[in-house]
DRENTITI-308273 format. One record per residue (C-alpha): residue in three letters; x negated, y negated, z. Coordinates in pm, 1 decimal. Example, Ala and Ser with C-alpha at 12.3 -4.5 7.8 and 13.67 -1.06 7.14 Angstrom:
% DRENTITI-308273
{res->ALA&east->-1230.0&north->450.0&up->780.0}
{res->SER&east->-1367.0&north->106.0&up->714.0}
***
This chain:
% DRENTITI-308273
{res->UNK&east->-3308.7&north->-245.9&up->936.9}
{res->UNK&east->-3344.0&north->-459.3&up->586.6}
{res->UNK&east->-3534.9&north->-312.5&up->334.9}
{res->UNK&east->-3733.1&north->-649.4&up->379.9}
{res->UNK&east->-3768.5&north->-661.0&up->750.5}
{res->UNK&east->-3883.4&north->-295.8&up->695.1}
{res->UNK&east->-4133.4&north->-373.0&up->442.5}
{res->UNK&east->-4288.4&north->-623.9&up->676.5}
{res->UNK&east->-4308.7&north->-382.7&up->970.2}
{res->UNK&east->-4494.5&north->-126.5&up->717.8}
{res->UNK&east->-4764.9&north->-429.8&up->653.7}
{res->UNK&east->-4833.8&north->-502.8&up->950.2}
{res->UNK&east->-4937.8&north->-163.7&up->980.7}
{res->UNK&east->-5145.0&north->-170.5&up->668.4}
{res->UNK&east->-5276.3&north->-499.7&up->825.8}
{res->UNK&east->-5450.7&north->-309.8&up->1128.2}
{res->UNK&east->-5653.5&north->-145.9&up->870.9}
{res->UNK&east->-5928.8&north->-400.4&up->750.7}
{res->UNK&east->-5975.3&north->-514.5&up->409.9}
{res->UNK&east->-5661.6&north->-705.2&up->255.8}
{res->UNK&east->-5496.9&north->-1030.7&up->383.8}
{res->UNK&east->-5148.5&north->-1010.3&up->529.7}
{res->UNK&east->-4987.0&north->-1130.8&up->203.8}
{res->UNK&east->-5147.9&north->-877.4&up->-17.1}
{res->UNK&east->-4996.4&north->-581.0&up->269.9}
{res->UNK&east->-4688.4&north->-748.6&up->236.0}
{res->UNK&east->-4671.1&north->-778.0&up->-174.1}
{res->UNK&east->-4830.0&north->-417.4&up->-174.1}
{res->UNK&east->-5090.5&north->-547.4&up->-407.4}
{res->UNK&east->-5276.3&north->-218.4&up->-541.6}
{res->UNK&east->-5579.8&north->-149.0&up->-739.1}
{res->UNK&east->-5581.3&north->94.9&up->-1032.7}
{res->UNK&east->-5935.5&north->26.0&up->-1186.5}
{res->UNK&east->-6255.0&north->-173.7&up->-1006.1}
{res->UNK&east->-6547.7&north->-166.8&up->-1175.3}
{res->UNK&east->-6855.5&north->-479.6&up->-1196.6}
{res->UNK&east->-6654.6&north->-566.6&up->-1518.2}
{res->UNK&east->-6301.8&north->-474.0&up->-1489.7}
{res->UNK&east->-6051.9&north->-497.1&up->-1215.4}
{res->UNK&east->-5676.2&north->-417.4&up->-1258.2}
{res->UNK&east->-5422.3&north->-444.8&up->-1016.7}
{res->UNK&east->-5087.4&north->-411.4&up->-978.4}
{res->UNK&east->-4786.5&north->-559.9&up->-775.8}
{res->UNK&east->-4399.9&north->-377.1&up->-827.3}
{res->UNK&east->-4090.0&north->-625.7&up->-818.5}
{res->UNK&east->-3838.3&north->-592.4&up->-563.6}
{res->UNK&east->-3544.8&north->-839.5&up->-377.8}
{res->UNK&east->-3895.3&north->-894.0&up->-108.0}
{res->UNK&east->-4095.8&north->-1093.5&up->-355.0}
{res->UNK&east->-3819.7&north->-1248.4&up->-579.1}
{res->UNK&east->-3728.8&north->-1617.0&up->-606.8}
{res->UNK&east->-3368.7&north->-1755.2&up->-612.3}
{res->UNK&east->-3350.5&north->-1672.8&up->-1038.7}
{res->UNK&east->-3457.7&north->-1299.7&up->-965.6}
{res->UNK&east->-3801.8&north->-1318.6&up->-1119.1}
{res->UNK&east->-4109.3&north->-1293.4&up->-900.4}
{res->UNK&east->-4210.3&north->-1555.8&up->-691.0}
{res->UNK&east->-4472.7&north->-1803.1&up->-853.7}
{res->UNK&east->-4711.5&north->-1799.4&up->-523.6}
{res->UNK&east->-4669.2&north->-1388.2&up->-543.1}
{res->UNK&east->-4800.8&north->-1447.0&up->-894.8}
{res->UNK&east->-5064.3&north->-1669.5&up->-845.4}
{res->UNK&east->-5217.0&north->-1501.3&up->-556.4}
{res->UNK&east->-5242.5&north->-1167.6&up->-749.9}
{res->UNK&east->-5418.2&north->-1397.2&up->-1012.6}
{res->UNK&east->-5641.6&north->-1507.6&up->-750.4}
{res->UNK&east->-5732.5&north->-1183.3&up->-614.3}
{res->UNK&east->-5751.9&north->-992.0&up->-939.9}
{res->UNK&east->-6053.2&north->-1231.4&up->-1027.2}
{res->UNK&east->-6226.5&north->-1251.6&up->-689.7}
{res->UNK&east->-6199.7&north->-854.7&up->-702.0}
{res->UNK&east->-6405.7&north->-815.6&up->-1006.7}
{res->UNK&east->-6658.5&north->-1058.8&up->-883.5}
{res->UNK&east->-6683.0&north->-884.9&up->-535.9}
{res->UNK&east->-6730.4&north->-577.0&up->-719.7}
{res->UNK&east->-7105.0&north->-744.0&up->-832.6}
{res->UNK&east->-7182.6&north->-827.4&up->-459.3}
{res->UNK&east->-7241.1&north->-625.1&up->-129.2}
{res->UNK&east->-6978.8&north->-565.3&up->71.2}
{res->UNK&east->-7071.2&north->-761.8&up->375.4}
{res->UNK&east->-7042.2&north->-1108.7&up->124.1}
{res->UNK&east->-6785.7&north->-1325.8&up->75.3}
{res->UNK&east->-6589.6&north->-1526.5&up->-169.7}
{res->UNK&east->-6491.2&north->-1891.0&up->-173.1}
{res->UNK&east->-6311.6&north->-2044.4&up->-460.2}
{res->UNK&east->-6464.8&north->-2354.8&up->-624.1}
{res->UNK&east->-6218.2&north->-2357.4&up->-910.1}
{res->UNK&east->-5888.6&north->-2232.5&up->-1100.2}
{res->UNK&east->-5763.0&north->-2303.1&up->-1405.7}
{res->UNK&east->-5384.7&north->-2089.8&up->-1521.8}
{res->UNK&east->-5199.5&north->-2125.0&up->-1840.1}
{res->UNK&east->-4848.7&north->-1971.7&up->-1815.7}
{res->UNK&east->-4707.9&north->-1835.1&up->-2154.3}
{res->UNK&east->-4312.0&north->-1891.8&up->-2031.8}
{res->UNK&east->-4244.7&north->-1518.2&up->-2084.4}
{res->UNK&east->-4031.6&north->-1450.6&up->-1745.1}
{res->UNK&east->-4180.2&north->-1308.3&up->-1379.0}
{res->UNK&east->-3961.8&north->-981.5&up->-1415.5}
{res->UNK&east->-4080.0&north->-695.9&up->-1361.5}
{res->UNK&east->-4367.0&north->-492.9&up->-1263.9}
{res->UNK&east->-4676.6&north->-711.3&up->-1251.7}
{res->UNK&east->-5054.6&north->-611.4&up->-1400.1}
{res->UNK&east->-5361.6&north->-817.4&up->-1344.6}
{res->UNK&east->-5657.4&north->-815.1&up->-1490.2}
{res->UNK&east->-6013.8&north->-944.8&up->-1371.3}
{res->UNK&east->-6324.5&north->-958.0&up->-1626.8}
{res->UNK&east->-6611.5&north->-1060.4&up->-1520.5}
{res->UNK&east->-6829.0&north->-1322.5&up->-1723.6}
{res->UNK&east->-7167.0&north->-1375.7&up->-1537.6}
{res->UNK&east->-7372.6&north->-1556.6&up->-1251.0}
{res->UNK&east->-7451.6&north->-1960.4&up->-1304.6}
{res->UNK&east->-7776.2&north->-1955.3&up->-1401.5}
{res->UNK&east->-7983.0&north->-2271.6&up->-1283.2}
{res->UNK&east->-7852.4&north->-2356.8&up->-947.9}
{res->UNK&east->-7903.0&north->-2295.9&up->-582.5}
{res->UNK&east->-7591.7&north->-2156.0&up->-492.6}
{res->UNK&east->-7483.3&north->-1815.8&up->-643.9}
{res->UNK&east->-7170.7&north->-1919.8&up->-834.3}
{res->UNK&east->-6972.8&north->-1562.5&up->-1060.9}
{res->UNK&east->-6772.5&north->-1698.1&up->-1360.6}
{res->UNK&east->-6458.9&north->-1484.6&up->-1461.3}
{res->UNK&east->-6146.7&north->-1433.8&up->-1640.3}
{res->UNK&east->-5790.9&north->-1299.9&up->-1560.7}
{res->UNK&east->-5427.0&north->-1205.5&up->-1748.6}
{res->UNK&east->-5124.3&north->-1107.1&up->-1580.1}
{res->UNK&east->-4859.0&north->-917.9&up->-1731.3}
{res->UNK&east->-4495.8&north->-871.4&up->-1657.8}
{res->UNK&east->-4371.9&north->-559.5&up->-1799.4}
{res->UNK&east->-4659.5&north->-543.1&up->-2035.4}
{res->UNK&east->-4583.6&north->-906.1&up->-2149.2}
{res->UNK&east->-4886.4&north->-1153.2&up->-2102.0}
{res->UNK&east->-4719.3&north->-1405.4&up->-1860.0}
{res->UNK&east->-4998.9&north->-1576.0&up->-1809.2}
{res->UNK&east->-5413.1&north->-1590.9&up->-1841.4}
{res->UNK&east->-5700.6&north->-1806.3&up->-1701.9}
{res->UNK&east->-6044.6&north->-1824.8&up->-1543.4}
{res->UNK&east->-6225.2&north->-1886.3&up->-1218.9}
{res->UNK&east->-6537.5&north->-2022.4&up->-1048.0}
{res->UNK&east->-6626.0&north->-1840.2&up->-673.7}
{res->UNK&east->-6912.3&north->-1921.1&up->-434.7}
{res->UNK&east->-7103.2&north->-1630.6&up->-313.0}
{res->UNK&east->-7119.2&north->-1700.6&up->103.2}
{res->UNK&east->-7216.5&north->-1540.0&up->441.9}
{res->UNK&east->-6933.2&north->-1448.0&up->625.0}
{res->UNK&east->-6796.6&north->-1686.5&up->887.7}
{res->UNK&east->-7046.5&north->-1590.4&up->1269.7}
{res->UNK&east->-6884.0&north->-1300.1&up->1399.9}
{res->UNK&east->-6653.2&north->-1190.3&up->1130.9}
{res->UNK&east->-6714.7&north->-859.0&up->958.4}
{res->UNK&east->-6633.9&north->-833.7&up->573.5}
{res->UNK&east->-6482.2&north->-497.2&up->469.1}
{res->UNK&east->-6407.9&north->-337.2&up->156.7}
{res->UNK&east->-6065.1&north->-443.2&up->-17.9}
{res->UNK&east->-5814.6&north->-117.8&up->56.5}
{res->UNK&east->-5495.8&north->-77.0&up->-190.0}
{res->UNK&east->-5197.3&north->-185.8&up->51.9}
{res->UNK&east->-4964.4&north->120.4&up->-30.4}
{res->UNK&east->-4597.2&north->145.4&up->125.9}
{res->UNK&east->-4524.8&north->476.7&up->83.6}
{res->UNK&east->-4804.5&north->543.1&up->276.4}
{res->UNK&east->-4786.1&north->388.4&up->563.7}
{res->UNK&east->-4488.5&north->358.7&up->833.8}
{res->UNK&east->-4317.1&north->51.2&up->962.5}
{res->UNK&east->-4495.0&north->-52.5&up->1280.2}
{res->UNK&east->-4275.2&north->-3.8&up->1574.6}
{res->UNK&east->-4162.5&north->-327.8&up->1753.3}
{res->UNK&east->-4280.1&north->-246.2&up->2117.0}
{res->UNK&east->-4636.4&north->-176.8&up->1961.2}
{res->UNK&east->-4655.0&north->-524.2&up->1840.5}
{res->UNK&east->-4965.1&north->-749.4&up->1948.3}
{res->UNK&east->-4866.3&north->-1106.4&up->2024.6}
{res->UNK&east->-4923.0&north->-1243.5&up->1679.4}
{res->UNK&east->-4774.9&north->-953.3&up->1534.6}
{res->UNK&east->-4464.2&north->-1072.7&up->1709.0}
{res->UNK&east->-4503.2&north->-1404.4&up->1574.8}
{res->UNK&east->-4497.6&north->-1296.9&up->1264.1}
{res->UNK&east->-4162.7&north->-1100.9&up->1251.3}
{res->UNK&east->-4001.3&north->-1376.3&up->1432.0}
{res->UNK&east->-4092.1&north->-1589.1&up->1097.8}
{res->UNK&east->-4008.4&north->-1355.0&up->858.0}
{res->UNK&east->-3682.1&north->-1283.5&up->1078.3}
{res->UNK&east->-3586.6&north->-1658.8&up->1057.3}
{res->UNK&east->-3641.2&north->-1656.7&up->670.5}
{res->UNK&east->-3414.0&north->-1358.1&up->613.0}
{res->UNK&east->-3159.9&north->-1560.0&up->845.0}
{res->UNK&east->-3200.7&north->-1851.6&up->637.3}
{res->UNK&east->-3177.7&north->-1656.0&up->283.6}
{res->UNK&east->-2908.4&north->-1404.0&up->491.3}
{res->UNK&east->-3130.8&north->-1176.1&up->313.9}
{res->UNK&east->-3092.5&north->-1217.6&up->-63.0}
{res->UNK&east->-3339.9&north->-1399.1&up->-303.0}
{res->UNK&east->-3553.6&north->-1613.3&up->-216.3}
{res->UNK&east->-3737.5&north->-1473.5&up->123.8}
{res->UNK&east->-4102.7&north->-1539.9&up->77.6}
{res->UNK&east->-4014.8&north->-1992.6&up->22.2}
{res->UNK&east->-3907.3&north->-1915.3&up->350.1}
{res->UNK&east->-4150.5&north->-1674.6&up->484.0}
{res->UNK&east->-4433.1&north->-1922.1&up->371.8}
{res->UNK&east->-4239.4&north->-2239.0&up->445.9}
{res->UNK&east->-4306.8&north->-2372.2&up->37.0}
{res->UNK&east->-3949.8&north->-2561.8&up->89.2}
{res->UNK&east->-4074.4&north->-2941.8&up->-87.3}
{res->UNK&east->-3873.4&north->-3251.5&up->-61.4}
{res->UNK&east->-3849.7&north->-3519.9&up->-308.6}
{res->UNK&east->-4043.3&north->-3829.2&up->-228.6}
{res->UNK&east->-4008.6&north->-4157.1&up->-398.4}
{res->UNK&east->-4297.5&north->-4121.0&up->-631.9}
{res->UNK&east->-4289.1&north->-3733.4&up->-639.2}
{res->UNK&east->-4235.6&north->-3445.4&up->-337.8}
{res->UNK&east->-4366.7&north->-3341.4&up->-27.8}
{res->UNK&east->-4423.2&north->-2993.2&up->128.6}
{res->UNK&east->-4559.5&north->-2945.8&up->460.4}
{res->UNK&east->-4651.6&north->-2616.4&up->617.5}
{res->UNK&east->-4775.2&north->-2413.7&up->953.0}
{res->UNK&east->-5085.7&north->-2270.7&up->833.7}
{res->UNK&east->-5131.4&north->-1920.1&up->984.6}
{res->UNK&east->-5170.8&north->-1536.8&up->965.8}
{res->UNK&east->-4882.0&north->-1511.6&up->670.5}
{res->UNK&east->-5078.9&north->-1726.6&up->480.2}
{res->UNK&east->-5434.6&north->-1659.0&up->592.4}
{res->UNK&east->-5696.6&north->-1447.4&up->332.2}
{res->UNK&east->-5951.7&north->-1235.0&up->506.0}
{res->UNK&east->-6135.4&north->-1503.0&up->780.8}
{res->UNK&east->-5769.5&north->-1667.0&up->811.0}
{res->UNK&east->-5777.4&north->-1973.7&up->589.4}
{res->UNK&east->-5478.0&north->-2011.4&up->402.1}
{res->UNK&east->-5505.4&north->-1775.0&up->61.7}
{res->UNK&east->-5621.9&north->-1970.9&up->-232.9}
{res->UNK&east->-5377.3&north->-1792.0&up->-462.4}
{res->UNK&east->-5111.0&north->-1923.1&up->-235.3}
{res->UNK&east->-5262.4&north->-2266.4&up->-229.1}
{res->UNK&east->-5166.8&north->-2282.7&up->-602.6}
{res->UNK&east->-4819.2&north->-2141.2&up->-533.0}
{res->UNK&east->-4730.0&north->-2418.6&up->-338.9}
{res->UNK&east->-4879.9&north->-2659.3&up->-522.3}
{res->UNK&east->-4696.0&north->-2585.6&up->-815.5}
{res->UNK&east->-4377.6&north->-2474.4&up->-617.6}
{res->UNK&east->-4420.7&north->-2915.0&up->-519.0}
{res->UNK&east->-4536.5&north->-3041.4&up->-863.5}
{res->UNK&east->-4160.8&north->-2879.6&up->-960.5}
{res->UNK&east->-4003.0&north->-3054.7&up->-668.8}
{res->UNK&east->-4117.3&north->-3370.7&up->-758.8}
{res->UNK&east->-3951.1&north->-3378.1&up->-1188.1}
{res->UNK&east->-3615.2&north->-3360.8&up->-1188.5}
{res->UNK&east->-3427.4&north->-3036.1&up->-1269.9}
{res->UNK&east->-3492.4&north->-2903.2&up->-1645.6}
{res->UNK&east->-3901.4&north->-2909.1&up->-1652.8}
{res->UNK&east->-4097.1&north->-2591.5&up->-1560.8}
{res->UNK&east->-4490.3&north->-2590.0&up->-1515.5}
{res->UNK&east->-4706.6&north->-2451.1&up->-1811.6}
{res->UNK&east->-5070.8&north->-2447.3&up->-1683.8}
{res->UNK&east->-5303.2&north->-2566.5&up->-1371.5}
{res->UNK&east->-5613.0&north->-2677.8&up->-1288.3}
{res->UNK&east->-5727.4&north->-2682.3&up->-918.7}
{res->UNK&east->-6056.5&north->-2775.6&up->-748.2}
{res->UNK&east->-6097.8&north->-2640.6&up->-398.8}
{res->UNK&east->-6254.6&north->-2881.8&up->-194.6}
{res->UNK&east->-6269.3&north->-2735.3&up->179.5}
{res->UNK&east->-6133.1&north->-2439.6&up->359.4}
{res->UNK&east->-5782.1&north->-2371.2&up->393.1}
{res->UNK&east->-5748.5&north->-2410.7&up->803.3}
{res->UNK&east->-5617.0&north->-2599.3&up->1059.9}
{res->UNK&east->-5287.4&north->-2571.7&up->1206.0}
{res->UNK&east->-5131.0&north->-2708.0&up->919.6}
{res->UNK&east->-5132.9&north->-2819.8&up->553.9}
{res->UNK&east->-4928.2&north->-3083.6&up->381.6}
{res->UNK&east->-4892.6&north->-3118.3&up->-39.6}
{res->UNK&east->-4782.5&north->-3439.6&up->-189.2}
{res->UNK&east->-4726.7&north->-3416.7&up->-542.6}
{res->UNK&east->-4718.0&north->-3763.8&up->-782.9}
{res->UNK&east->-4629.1&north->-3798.4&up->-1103.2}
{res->UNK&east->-4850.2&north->-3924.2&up->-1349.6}
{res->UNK&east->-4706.2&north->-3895.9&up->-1691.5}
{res->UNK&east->-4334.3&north->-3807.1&up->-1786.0}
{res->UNK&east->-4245.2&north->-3779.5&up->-2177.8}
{res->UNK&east->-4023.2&north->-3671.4&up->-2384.3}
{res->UNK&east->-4134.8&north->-3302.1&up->-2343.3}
{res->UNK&east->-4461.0&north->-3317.3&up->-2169.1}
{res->UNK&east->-4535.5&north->-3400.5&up->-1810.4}
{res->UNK&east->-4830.7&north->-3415.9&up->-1572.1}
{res->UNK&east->-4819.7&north->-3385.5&up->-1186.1}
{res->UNK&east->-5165.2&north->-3443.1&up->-942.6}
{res->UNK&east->-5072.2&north->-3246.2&up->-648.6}
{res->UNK&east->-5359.4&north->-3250.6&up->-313.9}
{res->UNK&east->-5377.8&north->-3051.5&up->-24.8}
{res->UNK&east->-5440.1&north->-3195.7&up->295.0}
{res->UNK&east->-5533.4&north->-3009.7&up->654.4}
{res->UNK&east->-5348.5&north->-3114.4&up->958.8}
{res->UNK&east->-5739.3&north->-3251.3&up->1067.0}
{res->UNK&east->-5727.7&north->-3535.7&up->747.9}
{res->UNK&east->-5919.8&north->-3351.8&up->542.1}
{res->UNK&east->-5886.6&north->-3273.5&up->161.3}
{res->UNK&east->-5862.6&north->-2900.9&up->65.1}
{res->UNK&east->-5757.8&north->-2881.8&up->-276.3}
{res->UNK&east->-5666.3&north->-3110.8&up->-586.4}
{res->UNK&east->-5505.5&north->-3030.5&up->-853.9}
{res->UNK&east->-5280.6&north->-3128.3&up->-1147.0}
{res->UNK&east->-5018.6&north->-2942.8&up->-1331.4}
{res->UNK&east->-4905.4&north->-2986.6&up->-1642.4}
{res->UNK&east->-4515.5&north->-2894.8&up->-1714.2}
{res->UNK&east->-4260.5&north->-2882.9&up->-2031.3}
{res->UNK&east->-3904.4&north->-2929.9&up->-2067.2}
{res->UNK&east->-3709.8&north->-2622.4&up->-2045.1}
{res->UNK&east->-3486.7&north->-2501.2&up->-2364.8}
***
């Protein structure tokens, strides 16, 4: 058995505990410190989360940006709430995704003034103790979907749990091993496993690129929508896809219009503006259904 292939056995056992998403099992996305003000939490590198250049995979990165802010704000709220994302905004500093990650939630305070209950916070990720990147975020306090039952975020920690034995598998437990089994096929199990795992493979358009995706469990946060965090992943992972080779992306700004479901999700990516050493990419996330779920633009800079 692959190290990988054995790390995704060990979160689907984590995954029959509630709390985290798949994802976050799978990453082994951990909390050191949660407090009403604070949250810090960490993610370790390993050939499972790293891209083809053998630094951490952007979407691994932006979802533990994601969660490290909706953590803090939880941590203000009763357990039985829920979080929706209204709005993102990341600046990368171009320090390399190598490394043990760190991030780290503050939280700001309610919007005042309104009818909905709206928490305001901040977040920095580091990568071996160098700031790779920092930002803030806007999430709506909700009911949970009818029926569903919100639990307390759990640390998802390997070397605690044991790989979950194939003939114990539940029908979309299967499911999901036959996807991750086809992306170590397809990577033949070096870099690169979770663009396969989460199907982020863009193609180049005419006017920019095109991803399109099955929406499901390996994407899905806690009432199975696809992950916001991972909405920015492959947003970006398509703004990239659609400038030619020798630009990289230096900050985001996303607006989350509707939930994350359906059976699928496209991303077409334009480009607005290409310079001498600036350009800017509007990227928008469509369901299978028609419907808008995120827009967003990206801003990017030629590499040295």
């Amino acid at each position: 058995m692959t190290d990988i292939r054995r790390r995704v056995l060990t979160a689907l056992t984590l995954d029959r505990t509630p709390g985290f998403n798949y994802s976050g099992n799978f990453l082994g996305v951990r909390f050191t410190d949660s407090s009403p003000q604070r949250s810090v939490l960490v993610v370790d590198q390993g050939l499972h989360c790293e891209d083809e250049a053998g630094h951490t995979d952007i979407g691994a990165v932006c979802l533990l940006a994601d969660v490290s802010m909706g953590t803090v704000v939880r941590a203000n709220l009763s357990p039985e709430q829920r979080l929706a994302t209204v709005s993102l905004t990341l600046q990368f500093t171009g320090s390399p995704f190598t490394g043990s990650l760190e991030g780290t939630g503050t939280f700001e305070n309610f919007v005042d003034g309104t009818d909905s209950r709206q928490g305001l916070c901040r977040v920095s990720v580091t990568a071996d103790g160098r700031q790779v990147l920092y930002g803030t975020g806007a999430f709506m306090v909700m009911n949970p979907p009818p029926g569903r039952t919100m639990y307390p975020l759990v640390s998802a920690d390997h070397t605690k749990a044991d790989p979950l034995a194939e003939h114990a598998l539940e029908p979309h437990e299967t499911a999901l091993l036959s996807r991750a089994d086809r992306a170590l096929d397809s990577t033949q199990g070096a870099r690169g496993f979770l663009r396969y795992f989460w199907g982020f493979l863009p193609e180049t358009t005419s006017d920019g690129a095109r991803c399109q995706i099955d929406n499901g469990p390996h994407l899905g946060n806690r009432v199975g929508h696809m992950q916001g965090g991972l909405q920015l992943g492959m947003v970006i992972i398509t703004a990239e896809a659609a400038l030619p080779a020798g630009w990289r992306v230096a900050g985001i700004s996303a607006f989350f219009l509707s939930a994350g479901e359906g059976s699928g999700i496209t991303a077409l990516s334009r480009i607005e503006h290409r310079g001498r050493n600036t350009a800017v990419v509007r990227t928008t996330l469509t369901a299978q259904s028609g419907r808008r779920v995120l827009d967003a633009v990206t801003t990017h800079l030629r590499r040295e």
